[in-house]
Structures are given as C-alpha cells and as structure tokens.
Backbone bond lengths (Angstrom), bond angles and torsions (degrees), N, CA, C in turn:
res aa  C-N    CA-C-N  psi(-1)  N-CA   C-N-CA  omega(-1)  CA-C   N-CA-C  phi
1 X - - - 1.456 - - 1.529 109.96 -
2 X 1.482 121.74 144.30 1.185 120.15 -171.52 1.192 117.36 -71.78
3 X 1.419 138.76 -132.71 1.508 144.87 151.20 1.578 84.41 -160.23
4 X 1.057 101.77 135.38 1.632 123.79 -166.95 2.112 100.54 -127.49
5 X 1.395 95.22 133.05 1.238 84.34 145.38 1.596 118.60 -162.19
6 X 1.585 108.25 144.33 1.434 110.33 -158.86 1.464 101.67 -93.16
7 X 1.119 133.79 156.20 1.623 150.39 162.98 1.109 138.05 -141.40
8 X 1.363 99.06 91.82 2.113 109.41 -164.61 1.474 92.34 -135.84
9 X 0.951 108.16 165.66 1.364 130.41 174.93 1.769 115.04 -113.00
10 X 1.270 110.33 -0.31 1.595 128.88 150.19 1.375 129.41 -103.24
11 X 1.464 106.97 112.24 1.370 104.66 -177.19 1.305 134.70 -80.09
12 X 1.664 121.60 6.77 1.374 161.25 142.52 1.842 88.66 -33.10
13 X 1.664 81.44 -91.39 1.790 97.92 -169.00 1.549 127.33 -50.08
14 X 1.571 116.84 -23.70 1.812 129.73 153.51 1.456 109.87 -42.94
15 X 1.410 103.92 -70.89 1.643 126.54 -164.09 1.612 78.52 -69.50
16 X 1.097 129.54 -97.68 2.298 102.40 -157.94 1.375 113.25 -44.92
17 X 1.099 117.79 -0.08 1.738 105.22 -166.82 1.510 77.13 -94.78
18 X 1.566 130.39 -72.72 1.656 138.47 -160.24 1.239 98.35 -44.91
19 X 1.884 132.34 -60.47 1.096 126.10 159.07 1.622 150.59 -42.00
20 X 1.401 104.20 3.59 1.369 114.71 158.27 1.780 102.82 -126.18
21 X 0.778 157.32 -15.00 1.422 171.85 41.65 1.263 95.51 86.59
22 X 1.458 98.81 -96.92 1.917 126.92 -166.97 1.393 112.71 -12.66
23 X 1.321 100.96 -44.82 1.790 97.22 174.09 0.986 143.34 -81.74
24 X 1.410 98.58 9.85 1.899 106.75 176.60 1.951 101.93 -114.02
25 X 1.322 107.13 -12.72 1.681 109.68 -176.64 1.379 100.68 -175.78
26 X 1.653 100.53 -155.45 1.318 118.56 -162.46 1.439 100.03 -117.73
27 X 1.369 126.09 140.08 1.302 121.69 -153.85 1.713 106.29 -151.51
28 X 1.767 98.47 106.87 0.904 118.45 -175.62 1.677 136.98 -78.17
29 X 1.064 145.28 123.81 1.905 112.41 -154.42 1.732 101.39 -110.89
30 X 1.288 120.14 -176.24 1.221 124.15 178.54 1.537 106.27 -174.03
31 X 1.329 119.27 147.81 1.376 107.21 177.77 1.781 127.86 -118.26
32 X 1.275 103.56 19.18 1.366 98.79 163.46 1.345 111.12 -168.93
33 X 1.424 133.63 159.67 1.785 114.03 -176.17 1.052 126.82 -23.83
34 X 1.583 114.71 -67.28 1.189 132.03 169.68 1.634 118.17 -11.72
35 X 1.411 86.79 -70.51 1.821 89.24 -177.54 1.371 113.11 -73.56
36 X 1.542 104.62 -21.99 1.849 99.35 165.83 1.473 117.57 -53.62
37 X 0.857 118.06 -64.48 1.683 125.70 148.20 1.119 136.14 23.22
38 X 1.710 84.04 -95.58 1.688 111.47 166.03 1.576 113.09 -44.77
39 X 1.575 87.25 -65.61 1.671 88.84 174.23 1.606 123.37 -46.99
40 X 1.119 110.67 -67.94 1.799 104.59 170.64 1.086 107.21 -37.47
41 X 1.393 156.22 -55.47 1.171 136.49 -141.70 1.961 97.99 -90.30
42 X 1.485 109.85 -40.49 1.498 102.63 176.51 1.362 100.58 -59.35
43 X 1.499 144.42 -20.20 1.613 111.71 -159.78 1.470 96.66 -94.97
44 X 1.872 111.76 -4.13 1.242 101.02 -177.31 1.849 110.47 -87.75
45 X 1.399 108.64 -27.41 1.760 110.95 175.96 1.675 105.79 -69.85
46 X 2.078 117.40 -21.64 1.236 93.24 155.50 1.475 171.81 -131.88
47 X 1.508 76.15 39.94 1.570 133.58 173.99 1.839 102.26 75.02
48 X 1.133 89.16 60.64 1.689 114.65 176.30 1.385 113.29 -143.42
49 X 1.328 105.80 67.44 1.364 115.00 -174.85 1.955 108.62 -70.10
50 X 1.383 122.29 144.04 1.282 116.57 159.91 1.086 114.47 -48.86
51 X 1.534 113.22 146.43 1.812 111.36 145.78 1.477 121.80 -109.93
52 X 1.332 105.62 6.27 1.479 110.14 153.85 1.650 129.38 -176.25
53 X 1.114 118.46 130.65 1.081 110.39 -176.58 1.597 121.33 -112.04
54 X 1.276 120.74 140.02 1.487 105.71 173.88 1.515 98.62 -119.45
55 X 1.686 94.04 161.50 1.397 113.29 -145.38 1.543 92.76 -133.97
56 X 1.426 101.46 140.80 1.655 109.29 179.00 1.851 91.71 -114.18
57 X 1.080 114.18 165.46 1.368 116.24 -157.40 2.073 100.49 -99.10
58 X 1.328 96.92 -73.27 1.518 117.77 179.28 1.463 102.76 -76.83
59 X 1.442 118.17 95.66 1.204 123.25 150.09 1.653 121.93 -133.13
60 X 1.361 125.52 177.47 1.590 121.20 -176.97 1.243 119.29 -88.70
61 X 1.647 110.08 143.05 1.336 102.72 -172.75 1.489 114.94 82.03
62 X 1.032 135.15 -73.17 1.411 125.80 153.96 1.337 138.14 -160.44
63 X 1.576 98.34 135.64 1.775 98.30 -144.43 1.382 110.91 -81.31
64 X 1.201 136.46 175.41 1.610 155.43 -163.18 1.431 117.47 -44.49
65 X 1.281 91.99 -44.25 2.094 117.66 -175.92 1.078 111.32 -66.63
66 X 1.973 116.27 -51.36 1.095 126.62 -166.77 1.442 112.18 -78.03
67 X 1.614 107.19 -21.11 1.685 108.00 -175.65 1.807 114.14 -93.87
68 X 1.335 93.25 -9.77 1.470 102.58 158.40 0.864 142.00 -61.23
69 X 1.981 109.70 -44.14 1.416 130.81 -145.76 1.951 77.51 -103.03
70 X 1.036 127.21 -2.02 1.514 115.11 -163.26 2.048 87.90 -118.49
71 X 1.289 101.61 -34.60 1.505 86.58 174.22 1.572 113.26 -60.66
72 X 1.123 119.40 -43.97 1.571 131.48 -171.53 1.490 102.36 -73.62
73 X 0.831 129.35 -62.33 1.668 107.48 147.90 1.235 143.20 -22.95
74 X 0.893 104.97 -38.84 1.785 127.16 -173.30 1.576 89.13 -51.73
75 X 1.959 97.18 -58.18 1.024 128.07 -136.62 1.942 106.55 -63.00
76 X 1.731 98.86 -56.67 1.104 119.12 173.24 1.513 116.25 -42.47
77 X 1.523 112.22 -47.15 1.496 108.87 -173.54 1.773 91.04 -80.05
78 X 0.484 130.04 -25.85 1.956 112.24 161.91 1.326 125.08 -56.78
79 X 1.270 106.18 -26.36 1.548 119.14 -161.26 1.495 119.90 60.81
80 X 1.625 127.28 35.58 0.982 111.91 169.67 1.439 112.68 -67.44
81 X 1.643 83.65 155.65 1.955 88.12 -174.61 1.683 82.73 -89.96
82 X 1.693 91.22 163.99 1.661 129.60 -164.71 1.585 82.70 -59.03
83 X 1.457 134.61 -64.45 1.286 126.95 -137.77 1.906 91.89 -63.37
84 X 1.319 124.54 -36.17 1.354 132.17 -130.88 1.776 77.70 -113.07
85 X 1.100 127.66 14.12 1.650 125.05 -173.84 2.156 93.64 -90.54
86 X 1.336 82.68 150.31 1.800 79.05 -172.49 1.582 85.08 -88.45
87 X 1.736 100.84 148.90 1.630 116.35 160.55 1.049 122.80 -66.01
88 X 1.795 118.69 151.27 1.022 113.60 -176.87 1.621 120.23 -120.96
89 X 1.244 170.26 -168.41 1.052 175.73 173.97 1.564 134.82 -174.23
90 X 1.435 112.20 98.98 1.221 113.57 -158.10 1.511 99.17 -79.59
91 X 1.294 105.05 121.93 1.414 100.49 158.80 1.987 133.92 -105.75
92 X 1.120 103.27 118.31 1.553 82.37 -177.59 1.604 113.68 179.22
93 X 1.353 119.90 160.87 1.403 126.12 -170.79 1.164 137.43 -51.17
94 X 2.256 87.96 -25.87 1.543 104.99 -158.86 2.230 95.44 -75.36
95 X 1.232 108.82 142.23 1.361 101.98 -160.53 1.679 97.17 -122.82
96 X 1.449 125.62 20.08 1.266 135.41 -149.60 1.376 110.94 -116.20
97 X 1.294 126.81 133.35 1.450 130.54 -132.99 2.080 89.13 -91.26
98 X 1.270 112.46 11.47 1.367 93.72 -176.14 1.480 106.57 -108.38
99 X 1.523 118.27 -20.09 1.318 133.92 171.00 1.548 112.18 -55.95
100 X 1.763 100.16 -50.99 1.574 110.10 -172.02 1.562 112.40 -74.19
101 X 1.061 113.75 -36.22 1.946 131.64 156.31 1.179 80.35 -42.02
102 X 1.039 114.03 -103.40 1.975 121.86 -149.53 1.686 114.05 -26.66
103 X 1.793 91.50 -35.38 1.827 81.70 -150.44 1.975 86.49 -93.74
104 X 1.235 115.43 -13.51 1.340 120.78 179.57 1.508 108.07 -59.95
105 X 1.139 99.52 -87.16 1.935 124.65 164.36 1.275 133.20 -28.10
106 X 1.692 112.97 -66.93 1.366 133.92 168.03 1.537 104.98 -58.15
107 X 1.167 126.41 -42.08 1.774 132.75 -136.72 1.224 102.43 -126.79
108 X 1.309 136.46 -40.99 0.977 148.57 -169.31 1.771 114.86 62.44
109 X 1.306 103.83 45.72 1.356 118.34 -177.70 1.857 109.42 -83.88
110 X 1.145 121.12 89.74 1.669 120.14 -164.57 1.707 105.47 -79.37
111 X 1.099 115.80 -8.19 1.819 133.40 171.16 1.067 125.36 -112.55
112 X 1.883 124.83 101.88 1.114 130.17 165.91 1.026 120.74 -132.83
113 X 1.878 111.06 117.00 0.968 131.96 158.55 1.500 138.32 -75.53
114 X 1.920 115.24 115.20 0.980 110.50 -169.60 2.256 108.07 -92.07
115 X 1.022 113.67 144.49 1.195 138.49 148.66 1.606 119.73 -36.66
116 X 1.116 121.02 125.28 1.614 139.68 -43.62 1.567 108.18 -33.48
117 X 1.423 108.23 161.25 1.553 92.84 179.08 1.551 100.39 -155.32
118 X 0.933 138.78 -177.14 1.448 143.59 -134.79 1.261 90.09 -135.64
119 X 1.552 120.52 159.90 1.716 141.63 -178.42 1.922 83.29 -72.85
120 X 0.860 110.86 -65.96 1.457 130.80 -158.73 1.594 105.59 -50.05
121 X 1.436 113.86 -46.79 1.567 121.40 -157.92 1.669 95.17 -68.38
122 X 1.545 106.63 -51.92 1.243 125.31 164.95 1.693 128.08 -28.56
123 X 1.847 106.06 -54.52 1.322 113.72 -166.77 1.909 88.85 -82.88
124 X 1.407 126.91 -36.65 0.919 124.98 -169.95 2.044 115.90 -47.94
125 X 1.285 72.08 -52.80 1.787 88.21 177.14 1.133 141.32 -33.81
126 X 1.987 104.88 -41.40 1.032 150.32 157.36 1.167 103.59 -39.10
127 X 1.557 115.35 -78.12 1.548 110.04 175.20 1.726 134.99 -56.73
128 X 1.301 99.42 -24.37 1.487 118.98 161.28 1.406 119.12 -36.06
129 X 1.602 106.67 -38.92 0.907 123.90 -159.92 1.387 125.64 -125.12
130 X 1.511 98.39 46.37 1.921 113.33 -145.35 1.204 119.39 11.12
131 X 1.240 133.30 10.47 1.704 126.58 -179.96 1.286 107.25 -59.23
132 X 1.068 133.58 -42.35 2.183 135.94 174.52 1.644 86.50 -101.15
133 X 1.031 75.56 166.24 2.278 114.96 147.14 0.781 107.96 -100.25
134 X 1.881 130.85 160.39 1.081 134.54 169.96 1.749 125.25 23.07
135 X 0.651 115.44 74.65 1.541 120.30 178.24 1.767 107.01 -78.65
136 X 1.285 101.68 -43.85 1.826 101.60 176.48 1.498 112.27 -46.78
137 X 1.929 113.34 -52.99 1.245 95.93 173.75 1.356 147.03 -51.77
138 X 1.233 108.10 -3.53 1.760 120.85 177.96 1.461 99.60 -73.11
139 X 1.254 139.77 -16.07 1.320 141.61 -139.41 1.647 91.23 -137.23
140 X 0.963 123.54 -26.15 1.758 105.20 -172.71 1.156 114.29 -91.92
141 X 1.564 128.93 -15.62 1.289 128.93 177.27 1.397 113.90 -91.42
C-alpha cells in the first residue's frame, strides 16, 4: 500500500482525490504547503516516508512551488537517493505555461494535473509514475 498525501486547500478536492486514492494506500490530507511540510518532514523522523504526494498549486500561507522546492530540499540534505525520492503530482487549475515551466524545470515535477480532472487522468498518473501496474486496465473492462 502506498502512503499518499493530498494538499489542497479545498476540502471538495481532498475528499475526490482520497476517494479515488484509498485503494492504492493510505491517504493523508493537509491544507496548505506549510502543513505539507510539516507533514513530510514527520513521515521522515518516522520512517514513513510518502510515496506520493499531490500538490495543488494556489493555496494560503504557502503555495504548491514553494512547498515543493522545500520538500526537495529537505530531501537533498538527507541524501535521499533520486530512486527512493517520494513522487510528486501537481495538481491544480492554474493551466498556464509558466507554472508548468516552473514546476517542470525548477522542480522537476514530470506530472501535471490540470483541474477538473478525471478518475482516470488521475489513476493514469500513478502509472506514469511506476507507483501501480497497468492502471489502463481498470478502465477497459
């Protein structure tokens, strides 16, 4: 089972994300970088690291980019190796080619999910991101 954790600042968008989610792990919520943060750093003192988190971009207190660029940090002064680095998945409305630059380039975020978004686009991603197998087959039968 994975360890999931969601970060929106809509509790609409938690509850559908956890609700298609739930079945691949355990899925933790938070509502703004900040507490993304916090959280990453406790699963790292208790050796319950995420294996993925998705990320909403525009939230309060601190937004998507900034809680990224501080997780991957986190990360570096640990020295986790790249393979053992938790995935990331941006999720969010902003649909504007300077956000997806940034979080591509800067972040090295290779998954972005735009707002509204589909059960499917979602489970797909997953596999994008070797976290499942076959994810399409859930969908062809």
């Amino acid at each position: 089972m994975l360890r999931i954790l969601i970060v929106d600042d809509s509790i609409s968008a938690q509850l559908k994300i956890k609700t298609i989610l739930s079945n691949y792990g355990q899925c933790d919520q938070a509502y703004n970088g900040k507490e993304a943060v916090d959280h990453f750093q406790l699963s790292l003192k208790n050796n319950s690291v995420y294996d993925l988190i998705i990320m909403d971009i525009v939230m309060p207190e601190m937004d998507g980019l900034t809680a990224v660029k501080k997780i991957k940090e986190i990360q570096d002064k640990e020295e986790i190796a790249e393979e053992d680095r938790t995935k990331i998945i941006m999720l969010t409305s902003k649909k504007d080619s300077e956000n997806m630059m940034k979080a591509h380039y800067e972040l090295g975020i290779s998954v972005y999910v735009t707002k509204p978004f589909e059960e499917k686009t979602l489970i797909e991603s997953l596999g994008n991101l070797d976290l499942i197998e076959n994810p399409i087959d859930e969908f062809e039968q």
